[in-house]
PAVEXMAR-764774 format. One line per 10 residues: number of its first residue (from 1); their letters; for each residue z, x, y of N, C-alpha, C. Coordinates in pm, whole numbers, plus 50000, padded with zeros to 5 digits. Last residue first. Layout:
residues N
NUM> A> Z,X,Y,Z,X,Y,Z,X,Y  ...
//
This chain:
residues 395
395> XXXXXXXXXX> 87065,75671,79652,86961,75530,79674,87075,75425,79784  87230,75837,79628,87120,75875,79743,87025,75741,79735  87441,75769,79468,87482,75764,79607,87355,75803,79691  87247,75737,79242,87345,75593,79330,87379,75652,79454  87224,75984,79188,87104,75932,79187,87220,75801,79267  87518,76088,79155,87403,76168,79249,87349,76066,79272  87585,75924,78898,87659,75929,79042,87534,75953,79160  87425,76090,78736,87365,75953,78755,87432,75893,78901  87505,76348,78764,87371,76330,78779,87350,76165,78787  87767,76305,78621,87732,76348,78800,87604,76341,78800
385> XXXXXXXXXX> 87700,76222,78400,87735,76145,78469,87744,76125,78606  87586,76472,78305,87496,76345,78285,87567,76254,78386  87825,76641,78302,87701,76671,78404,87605,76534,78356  87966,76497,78120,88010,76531,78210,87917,76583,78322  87830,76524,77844,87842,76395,77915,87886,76401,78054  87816,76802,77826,87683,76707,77851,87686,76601,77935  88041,76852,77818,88017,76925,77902,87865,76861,77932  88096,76741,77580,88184,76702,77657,88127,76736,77796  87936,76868,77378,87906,76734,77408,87979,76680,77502  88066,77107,77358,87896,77103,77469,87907,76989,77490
375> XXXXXXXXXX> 88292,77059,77301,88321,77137,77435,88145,77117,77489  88233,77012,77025,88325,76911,77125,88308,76939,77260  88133,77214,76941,88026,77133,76933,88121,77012,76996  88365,77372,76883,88261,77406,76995,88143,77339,77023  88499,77268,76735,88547,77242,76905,88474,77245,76955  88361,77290,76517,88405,77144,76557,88419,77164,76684  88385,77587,76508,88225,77534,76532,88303,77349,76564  88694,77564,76433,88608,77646,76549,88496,77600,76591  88699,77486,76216,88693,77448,76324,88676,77504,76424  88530,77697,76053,88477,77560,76035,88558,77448,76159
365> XXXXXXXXXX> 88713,77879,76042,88557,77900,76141,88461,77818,76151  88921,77829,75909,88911,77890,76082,88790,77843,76113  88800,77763,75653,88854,77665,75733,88898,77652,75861  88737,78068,75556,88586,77936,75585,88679,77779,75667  88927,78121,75477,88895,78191,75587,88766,78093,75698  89001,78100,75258,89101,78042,75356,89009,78020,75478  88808,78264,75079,88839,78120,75065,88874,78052,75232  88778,78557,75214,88875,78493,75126,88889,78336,75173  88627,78781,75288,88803,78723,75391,88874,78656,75267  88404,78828,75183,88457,78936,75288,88595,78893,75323
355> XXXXXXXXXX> 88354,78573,75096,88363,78710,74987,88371,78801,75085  88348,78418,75252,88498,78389,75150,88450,78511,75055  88187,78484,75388,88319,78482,75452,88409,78483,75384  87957,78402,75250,87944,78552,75304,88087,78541,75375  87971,78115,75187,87998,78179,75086,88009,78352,75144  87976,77989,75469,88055,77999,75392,88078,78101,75269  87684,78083,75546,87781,78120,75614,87928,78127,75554  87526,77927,75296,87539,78080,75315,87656,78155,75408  87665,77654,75391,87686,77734,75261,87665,77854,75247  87538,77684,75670,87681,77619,75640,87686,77704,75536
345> XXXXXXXXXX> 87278,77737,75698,87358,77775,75731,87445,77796,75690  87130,77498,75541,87170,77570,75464,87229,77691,75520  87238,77287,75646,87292,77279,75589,87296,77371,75485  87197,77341,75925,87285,77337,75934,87331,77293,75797  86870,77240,75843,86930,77377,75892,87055,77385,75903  86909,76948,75798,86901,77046,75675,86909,77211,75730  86977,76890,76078,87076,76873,75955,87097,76965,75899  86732,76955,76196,86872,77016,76222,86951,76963,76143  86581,76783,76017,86531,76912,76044,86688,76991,76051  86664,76509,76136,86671,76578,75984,86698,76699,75977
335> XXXXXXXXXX> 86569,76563,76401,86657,76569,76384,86768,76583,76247  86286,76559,76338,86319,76667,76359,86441,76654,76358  86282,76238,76217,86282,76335,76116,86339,76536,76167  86367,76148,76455,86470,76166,76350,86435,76225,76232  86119,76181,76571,86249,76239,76623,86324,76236,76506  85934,76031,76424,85911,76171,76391,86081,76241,76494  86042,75799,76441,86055,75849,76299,86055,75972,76289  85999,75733,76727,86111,75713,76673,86137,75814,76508  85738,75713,76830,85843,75819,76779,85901,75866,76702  85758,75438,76890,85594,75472,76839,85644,75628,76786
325> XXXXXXXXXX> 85972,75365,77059,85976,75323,76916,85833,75387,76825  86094,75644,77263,85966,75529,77228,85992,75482,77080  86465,75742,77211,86366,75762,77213,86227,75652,77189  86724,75563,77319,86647,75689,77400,86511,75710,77361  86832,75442,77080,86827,75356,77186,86724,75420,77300  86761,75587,76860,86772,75453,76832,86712,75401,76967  86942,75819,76903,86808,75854,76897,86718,75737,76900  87217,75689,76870,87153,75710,77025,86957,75724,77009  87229,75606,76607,87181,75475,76694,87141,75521,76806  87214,75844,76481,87108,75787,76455,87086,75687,76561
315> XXXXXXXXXX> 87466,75923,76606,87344,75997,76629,87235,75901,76584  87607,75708,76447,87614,75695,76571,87514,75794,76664  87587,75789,76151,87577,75605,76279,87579,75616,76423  87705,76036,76134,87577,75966,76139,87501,75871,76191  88001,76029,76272,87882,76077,76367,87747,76079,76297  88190,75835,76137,88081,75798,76189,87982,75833,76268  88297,76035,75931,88275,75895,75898,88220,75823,76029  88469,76241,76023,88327,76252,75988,88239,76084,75973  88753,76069,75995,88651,76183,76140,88536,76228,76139  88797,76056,75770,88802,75967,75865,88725,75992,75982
305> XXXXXXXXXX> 88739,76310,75646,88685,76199,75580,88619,76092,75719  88978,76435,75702,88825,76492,75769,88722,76370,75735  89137,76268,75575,89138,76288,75668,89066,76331,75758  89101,76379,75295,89073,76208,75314,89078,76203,75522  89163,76660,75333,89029,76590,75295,88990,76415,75311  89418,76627,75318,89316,76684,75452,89194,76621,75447  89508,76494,75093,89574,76462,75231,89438,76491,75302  89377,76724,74945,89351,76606,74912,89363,76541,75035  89533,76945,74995,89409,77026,75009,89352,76819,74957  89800,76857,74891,89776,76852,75028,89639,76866,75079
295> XXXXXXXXXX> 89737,76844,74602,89756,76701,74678,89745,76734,74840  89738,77063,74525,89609,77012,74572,89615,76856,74618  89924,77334,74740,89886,77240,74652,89789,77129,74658  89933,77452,74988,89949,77509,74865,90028,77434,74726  89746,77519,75267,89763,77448,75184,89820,77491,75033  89633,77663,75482,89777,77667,75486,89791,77577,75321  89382,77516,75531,89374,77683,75486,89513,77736,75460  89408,77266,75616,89345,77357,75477,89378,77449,75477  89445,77267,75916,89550,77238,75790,89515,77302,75671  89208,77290,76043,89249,77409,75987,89370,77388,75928
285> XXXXXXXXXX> 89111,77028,76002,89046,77128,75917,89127,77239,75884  89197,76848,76191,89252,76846,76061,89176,76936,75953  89117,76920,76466,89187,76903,76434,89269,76974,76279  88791,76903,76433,88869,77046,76437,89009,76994,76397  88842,76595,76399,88784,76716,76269,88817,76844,76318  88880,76528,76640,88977,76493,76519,88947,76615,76409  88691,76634,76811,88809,76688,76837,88923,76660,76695  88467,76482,76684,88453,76578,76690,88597,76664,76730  88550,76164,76749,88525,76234,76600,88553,76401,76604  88547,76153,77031,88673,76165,76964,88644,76221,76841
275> XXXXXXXXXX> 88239,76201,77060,88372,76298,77124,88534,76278,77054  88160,75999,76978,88104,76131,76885,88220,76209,76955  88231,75786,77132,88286,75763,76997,88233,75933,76925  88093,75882,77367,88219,75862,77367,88281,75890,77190  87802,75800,77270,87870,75910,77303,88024,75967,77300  87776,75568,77209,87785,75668,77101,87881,75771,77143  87966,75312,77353,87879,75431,77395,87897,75535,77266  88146,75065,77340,88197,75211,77395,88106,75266,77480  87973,74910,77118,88090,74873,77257,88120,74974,77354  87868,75088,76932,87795,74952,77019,87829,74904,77141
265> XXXXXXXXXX> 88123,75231,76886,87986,75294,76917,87909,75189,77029  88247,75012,76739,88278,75093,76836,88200,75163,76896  88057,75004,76469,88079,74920,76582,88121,74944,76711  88074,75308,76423,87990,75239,76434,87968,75092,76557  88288,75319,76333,88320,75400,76430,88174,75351,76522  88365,75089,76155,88443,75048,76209,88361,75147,76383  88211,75176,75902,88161,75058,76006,88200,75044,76120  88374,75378,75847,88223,75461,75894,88204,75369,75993  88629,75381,75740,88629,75392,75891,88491,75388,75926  88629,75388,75454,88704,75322,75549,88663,75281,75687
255> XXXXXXXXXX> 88469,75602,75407,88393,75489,75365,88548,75402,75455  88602,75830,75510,88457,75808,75477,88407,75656,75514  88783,75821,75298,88811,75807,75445,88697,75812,75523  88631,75862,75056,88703,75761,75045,88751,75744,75212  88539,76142,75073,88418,75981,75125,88522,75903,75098  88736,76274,75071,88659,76254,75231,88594,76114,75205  88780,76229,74832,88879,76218,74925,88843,76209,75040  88604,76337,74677,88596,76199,74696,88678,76185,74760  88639,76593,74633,88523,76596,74731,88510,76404,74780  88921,76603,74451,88922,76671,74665,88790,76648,74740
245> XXXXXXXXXX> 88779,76494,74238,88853,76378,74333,88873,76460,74474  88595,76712,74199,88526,76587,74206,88631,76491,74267  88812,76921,74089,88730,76945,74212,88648,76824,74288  88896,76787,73895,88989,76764,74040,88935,76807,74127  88664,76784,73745,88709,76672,73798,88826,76664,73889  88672,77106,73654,88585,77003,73753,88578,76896,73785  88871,77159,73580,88879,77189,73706,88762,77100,73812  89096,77096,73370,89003,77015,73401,88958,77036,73546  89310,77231,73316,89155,77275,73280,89080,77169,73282  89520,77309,73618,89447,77274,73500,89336,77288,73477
235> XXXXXXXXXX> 89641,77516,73776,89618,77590,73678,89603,77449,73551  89569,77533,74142,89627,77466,74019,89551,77534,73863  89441,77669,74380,89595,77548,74377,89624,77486,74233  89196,77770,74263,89305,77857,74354,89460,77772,74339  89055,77547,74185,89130,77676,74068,89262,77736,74156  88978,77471,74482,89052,77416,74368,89135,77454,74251  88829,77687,74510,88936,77642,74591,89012,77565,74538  88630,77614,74366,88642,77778,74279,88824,77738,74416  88534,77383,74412,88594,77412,74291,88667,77543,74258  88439,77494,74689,88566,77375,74713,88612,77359,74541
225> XXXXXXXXXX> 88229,77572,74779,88322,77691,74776,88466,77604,74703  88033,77387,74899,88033,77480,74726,88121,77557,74700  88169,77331,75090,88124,77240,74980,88123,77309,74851  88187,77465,75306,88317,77483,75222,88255,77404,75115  87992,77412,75544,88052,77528,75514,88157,77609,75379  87903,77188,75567,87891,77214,75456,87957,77401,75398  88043,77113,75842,88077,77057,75715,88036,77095,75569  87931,77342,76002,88079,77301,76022,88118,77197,75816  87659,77282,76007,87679,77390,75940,87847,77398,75910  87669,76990,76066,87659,77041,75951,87693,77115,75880
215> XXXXXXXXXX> 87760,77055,76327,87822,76979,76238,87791,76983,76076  87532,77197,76422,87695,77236,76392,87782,77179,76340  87306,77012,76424,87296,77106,76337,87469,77231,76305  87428,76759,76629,87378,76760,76457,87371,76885,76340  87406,76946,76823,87564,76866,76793,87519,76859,76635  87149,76937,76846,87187,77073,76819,87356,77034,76788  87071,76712,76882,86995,76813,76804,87111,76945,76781  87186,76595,77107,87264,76528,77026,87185,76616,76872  87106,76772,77285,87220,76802,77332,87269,76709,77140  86858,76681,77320,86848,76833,77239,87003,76840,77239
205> XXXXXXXXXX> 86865,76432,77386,86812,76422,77258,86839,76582,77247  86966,76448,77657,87068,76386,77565,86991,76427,77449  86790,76573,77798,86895,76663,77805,86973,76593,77679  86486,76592,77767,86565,76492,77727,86701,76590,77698  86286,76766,77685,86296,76725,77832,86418,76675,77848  86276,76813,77410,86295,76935,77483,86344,76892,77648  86207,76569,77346,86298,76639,77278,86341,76732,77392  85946,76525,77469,85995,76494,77487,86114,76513,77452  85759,76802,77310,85819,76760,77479,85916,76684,77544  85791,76665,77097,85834,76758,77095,85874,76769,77240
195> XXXXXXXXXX> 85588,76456,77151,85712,76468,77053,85803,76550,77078  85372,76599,77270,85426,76503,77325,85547,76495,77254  85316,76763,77017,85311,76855,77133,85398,76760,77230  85207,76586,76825,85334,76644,76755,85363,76706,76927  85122,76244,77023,85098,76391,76961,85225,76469,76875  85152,75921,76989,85221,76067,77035,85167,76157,76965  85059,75578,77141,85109,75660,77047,85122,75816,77079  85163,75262,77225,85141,75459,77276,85186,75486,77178  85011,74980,77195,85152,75047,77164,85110,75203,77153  84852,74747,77097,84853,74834,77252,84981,74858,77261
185> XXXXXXXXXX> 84841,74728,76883,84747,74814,76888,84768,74861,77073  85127,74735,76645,85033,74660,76769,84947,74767,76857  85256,74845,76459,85125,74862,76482,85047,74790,76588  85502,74783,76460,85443,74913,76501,85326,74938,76477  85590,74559,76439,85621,74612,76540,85537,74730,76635  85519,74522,76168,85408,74423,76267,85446,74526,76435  85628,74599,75921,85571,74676,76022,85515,74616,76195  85904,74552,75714,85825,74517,75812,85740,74572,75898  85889,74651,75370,85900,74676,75521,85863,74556,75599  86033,74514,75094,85928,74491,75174,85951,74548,75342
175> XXXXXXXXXX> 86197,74629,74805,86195,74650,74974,86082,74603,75037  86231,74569,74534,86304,74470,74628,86263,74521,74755  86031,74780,74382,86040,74637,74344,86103,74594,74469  86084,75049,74521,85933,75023,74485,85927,74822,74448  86372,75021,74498,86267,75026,74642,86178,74986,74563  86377,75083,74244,86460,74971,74305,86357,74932,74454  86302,75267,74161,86272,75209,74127,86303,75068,74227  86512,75473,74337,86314,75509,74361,86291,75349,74313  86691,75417,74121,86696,75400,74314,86560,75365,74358  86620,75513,73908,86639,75361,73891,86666,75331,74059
165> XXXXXXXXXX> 86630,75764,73966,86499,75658,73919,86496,75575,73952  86916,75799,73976,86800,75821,74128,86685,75751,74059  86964,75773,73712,87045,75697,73786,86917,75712,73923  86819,76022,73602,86796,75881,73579,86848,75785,73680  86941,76243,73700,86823,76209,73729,86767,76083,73666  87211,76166,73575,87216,76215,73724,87081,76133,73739  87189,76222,73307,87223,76104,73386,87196,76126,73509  87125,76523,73358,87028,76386,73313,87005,76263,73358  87325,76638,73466,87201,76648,73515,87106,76548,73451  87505,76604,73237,87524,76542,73333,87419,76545,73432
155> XXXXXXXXXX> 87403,76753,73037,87382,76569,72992,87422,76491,73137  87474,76970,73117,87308,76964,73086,87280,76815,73079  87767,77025,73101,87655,77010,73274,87535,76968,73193  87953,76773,72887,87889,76903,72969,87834,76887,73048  88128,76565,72882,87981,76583,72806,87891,76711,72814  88341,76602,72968,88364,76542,72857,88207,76554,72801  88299,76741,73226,88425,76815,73126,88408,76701,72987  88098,76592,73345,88109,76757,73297,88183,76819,73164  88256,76369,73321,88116,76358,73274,88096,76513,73251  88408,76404,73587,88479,76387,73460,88317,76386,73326
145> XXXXXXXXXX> 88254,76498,73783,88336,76597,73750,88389,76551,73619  88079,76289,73811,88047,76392,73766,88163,76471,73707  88247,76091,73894,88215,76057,73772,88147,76158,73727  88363,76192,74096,88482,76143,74028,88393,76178,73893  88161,76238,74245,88187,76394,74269,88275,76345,74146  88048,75913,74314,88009,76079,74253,88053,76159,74210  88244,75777,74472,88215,75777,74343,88184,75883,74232  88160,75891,74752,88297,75851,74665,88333,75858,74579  87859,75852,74728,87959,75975,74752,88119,76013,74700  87887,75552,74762,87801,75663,74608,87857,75786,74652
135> XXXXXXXXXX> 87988,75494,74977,88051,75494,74849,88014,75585,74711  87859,75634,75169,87981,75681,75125,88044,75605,75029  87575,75499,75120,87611,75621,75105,87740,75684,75101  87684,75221,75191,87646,75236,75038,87661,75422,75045  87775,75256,75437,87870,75265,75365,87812,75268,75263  87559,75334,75598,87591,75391,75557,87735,75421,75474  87559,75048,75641,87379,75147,75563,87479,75232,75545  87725,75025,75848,87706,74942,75732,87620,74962,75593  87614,75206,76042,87772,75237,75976,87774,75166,75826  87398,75040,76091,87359,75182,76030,87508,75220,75942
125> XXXXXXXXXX> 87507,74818,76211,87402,74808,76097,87381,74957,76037  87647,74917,76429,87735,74856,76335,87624,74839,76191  87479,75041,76589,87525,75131,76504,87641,75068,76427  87262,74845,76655,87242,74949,76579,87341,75041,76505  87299,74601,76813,87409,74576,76646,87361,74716,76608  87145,74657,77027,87213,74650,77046,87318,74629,76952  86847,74699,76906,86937,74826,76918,87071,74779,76972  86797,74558,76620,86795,74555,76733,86912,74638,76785  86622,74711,76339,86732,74682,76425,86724,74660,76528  86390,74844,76242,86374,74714,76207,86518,74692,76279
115> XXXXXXXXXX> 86483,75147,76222,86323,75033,76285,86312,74910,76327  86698,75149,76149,86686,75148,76213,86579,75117,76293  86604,75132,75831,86709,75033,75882,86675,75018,76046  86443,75362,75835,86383,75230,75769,86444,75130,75860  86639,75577,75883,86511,75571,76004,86445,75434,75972  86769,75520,75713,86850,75499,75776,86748,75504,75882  86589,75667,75475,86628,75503,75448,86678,75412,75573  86584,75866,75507,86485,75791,75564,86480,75649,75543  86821,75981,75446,86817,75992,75603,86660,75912,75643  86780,75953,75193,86871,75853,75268,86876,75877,75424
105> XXXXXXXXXX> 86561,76103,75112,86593,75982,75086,86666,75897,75161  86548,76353,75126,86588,76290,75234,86531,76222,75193  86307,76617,74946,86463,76561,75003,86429,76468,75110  86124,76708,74886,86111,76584,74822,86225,76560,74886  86135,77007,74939,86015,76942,74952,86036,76789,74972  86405,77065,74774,86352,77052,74909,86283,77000,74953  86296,77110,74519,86357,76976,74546,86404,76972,74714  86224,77363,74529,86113,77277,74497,86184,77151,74553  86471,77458,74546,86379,77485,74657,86271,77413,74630  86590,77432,74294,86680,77358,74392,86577,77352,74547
95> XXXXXXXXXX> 86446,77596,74115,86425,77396,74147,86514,77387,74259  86524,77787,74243,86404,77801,74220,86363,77623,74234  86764,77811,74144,86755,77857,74274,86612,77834,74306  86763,77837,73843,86807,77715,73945,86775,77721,74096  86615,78041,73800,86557,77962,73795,86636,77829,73849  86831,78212,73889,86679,78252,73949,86645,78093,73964  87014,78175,73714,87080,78157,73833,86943,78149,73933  86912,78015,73409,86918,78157,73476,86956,78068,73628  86802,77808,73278,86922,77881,73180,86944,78029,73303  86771,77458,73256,86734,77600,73321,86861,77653,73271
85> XXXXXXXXXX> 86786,77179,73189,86754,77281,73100,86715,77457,73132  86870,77044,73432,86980,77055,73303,86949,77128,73195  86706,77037,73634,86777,77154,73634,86874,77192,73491  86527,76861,73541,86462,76992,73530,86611,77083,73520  86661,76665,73675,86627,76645,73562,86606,76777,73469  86640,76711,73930,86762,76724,73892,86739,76738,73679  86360,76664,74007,86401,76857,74006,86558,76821,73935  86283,76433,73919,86256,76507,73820,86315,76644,73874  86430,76318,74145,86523,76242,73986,86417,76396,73902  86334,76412,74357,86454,76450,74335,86503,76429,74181
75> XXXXXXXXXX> 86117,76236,74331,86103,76346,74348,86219,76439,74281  86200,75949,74340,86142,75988,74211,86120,76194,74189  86239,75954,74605,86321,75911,74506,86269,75985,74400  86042,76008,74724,86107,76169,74741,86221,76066,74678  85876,75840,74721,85838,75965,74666,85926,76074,74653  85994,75598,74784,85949,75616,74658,85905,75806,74592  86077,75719,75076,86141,75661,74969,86136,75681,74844  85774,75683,75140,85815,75824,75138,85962,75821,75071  85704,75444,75149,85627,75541,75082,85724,75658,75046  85848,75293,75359,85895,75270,75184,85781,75414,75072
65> XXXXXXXXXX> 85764,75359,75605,85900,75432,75546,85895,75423,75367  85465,75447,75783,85599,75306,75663,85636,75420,75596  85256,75522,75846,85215,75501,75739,85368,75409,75690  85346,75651,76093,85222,75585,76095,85157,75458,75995  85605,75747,76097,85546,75610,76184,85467,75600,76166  85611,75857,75840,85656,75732,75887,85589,75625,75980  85453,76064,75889,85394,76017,75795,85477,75884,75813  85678,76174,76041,85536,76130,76144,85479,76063,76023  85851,76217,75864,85896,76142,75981,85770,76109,76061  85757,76446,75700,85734,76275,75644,85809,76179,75774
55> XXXXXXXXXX> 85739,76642,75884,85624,76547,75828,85620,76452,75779  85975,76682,75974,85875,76629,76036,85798,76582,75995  86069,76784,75665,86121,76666,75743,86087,76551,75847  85983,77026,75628,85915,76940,75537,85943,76799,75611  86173,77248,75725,86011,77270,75764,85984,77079,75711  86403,77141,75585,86430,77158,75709,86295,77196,75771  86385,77141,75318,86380,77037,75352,86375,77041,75502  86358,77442,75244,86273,77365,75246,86236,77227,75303  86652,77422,75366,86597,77520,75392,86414,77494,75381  86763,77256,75178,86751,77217,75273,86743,77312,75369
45> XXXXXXXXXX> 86761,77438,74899,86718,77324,74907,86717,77257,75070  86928,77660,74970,86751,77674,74975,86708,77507,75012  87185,77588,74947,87142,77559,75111,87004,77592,75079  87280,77600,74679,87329,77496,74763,87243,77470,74857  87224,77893,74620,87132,77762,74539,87209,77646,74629  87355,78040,74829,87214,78035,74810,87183,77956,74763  87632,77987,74736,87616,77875,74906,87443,77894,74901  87651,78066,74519,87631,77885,74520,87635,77871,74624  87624,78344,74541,87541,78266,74491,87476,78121,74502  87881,78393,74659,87732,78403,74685,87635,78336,74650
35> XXXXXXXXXX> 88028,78309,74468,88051,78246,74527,87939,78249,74655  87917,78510,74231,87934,78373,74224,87923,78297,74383  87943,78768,74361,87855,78727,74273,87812,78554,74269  88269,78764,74333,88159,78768,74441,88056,78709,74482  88322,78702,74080,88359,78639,74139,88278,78588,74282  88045,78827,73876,88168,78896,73944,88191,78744,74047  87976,78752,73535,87914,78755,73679,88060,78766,73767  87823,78689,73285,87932,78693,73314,87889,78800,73437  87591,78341,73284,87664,78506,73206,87789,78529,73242  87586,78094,73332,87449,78188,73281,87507,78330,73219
25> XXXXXXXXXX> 87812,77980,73416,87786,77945,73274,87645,78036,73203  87841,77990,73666,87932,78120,73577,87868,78108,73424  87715,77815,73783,87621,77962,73743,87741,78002,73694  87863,77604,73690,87729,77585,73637,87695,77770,73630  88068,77622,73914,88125,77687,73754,87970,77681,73701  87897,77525,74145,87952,77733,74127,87975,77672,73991  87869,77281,74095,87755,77382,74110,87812,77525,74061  88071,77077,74054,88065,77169,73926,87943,77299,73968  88050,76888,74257,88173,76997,74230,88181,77060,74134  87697,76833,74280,87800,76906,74354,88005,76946,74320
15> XXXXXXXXXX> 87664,76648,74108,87633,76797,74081,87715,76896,74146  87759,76396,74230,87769,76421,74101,87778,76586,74043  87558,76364,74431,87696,76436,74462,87746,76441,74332  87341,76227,74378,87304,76380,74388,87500,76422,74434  87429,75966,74265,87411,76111,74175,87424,76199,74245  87547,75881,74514,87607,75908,74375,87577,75993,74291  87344,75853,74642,87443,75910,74681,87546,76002,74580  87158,75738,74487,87125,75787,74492,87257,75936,74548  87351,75459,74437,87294,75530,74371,87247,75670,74374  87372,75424,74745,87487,75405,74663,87470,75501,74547
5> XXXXX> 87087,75367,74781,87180,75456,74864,87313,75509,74816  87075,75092,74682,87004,75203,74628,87046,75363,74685  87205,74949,74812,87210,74922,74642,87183,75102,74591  87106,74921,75058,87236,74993,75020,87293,74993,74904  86860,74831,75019,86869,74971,75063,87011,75024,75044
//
């Protein structure tokens, strides 16, 4: 799974620091225009993925993770595939929403891992799952951006969608689930209405739902905006591979720290460990926007890196430890859900700021949403604890 995570990571970030120059390449189109544009074809795709998520999370628990792997491996390899011969801003915008449907590969890879974990190593085993994803992330944005400029976008969408095949492929040959857990027949099972109830009851599961969906919208806020930010600090022509090392600069701090926030997690309390993350990243965000050169707009980035680097592992392990294992899949698929909403937030929110303010502007308001997703989770843990106090001093 982390062979294949790596891979998959890899490509689909590959695309990502060349998206905006891709639509300049359909015509000639106002700056505006543009930067509009790529937070729309950026965020449809998990706009679809954000309805579609539940379902293959209940198609989990019933039916096994490796299905839905295979399908939304192979899924993704033909919309990327597709995209290298589209010639209009429509028609990308168009696969990028079909490839919705088929998203989350790796957030179901990490519901796979986590099945099969004992919850007490959960978030050193997930941090660990999720270093193949920050390496292929790492990697990506390097070997796209240089692959652009030496082969073009159409050969790089190829490779791209081959490389994810050979992921899809990989599962379909080396993964044997285990299921025995979850099918024992005297094991409760859940309605979508029970599911949901329980979400809603569960002060920690809507508190760690909605932390999920600001963080997103907080991190993807600048993604597509981050080549045409790049041009801004430097006048080479190789824009899309320095845009590809400022997006590998996070996963390189990323991939340092993920196991580490993880393990800590196990020892600590997720919780705890999501509170420091979350104050670091406001932190070192609004440095960006002062930046005026791309080694510094680099610095930051390896640095948000560090601070992002383990509130996956560590949401995944609470949902891990709180919610019925007979669940489990369809929570983290709604919790998908709030991802992919926060992810196509993020890019529309971004791109409607930097064409009213200007670039800079998306790095205020990206911490901002950090604090403010510091200040609920702080304010959670803080009434959770007088509530458990309460319950001891009246027994």
């Amino acid at each position: 799974m982390w062979f294949a995570n790596f891979l998959v990571a890899a490509s689909t970030t590959m695309i990502m620091p060349f998206l905006s120059l891709y639509i300049e390449t359909f015509g000639v189109f106002s700056e505006e225009y543009v930067q509009r544009w790529a937070g729309f074809v950026f965020g449809i795709t998990f706009l679809t993925a954000f309805f579609v998520s539940p379902l293959w999370g209940r198609f989990g628990d019933k039916r096994g993770y490796k299905p839905i792997l295979m399908i939304t491996g192979y899924g993704i390899a033909t919309s990327i595939f597709l995209m290298g011969f589209i010639r209009s801003v429509e028609g990308l915008f168009i696969l990028r929403l079909l490839m919705g449907a088929v998203t989350g590969f790796i957030p179901t890879s990490l519901a796979l891992i986590s099945s099969q974990t004992p919850k007490k190593i959960a978030g050193k085993t997930l941090g660990t799952l999720q270093m193949g994803t920050v390496s292929g992330g790492l990697l990506g944005p390097l070997m796209g951006g240089f692959m652009a400029d030496l082969f073009g976008f159409q050969y790089t969408f190829i490779i791209t969608s081959i490389a994810i095949a050979i992921a899809a492929t990989i599962v379909a040959i080396g993964i044997k689930e285990n299921r025995e857990k979850k099918v024992q027949k005297n094991q409760q099972t859940f309605t979508r209405k029970e599911v949901l109830g329980h979400i809603f009851n569960h002060r920690g599961l809507m508190t760690i739902m909605f932390i999920t969906l600001l963080v997103q919208v907080a991190s993807l806020s600048i993604q597509p905006l981050l080549a045409l930010y790049v041009n801004e600090l430097t006048n080479s022509s190789n824009i899309a591979f320095l845009a590809g090392v400022a997006f590998s600069a996070a996963g390189f701090g990323n991939l340092l720290t993920t196991r580490a926030w993880g393990k800590l997690g196990d020892s600590i309390g997720y919780e705890r460990v999501l509170l420091i993350l979350l104050l670091f990243a406001a932190l070192v965000f609004i440095p960006k926007a002062f930046v005026t050169s791309l080694w510094q707009l680099i610095l930051f980035r390896f640095l948000f890196g560090i601070a992002i680097g383990g509130i996956i592992p560590c949401v995944t392990a609470y949902i891990r430890q709180v919610a019925p294992a007979s669940m489990q899949g369809e929570v983290l698929g709604y919790n998908m859900s709030f991802r992919f909403l926060g992810n196509v937030i993020g890019p529309v929110m971004g791109g409607i700021f930097a064409g009213f303010f200007g670039i800079s502007s998306v790095f205020f308001i990206t911490s901002a949403l950090f604090l403010l997703t510091f200040v609920i989770l702080w304010w959670n843990v803080k009434k959770s604890t007088s509530i458990i106090r309460s319950e001891k001093r009246n027994s």
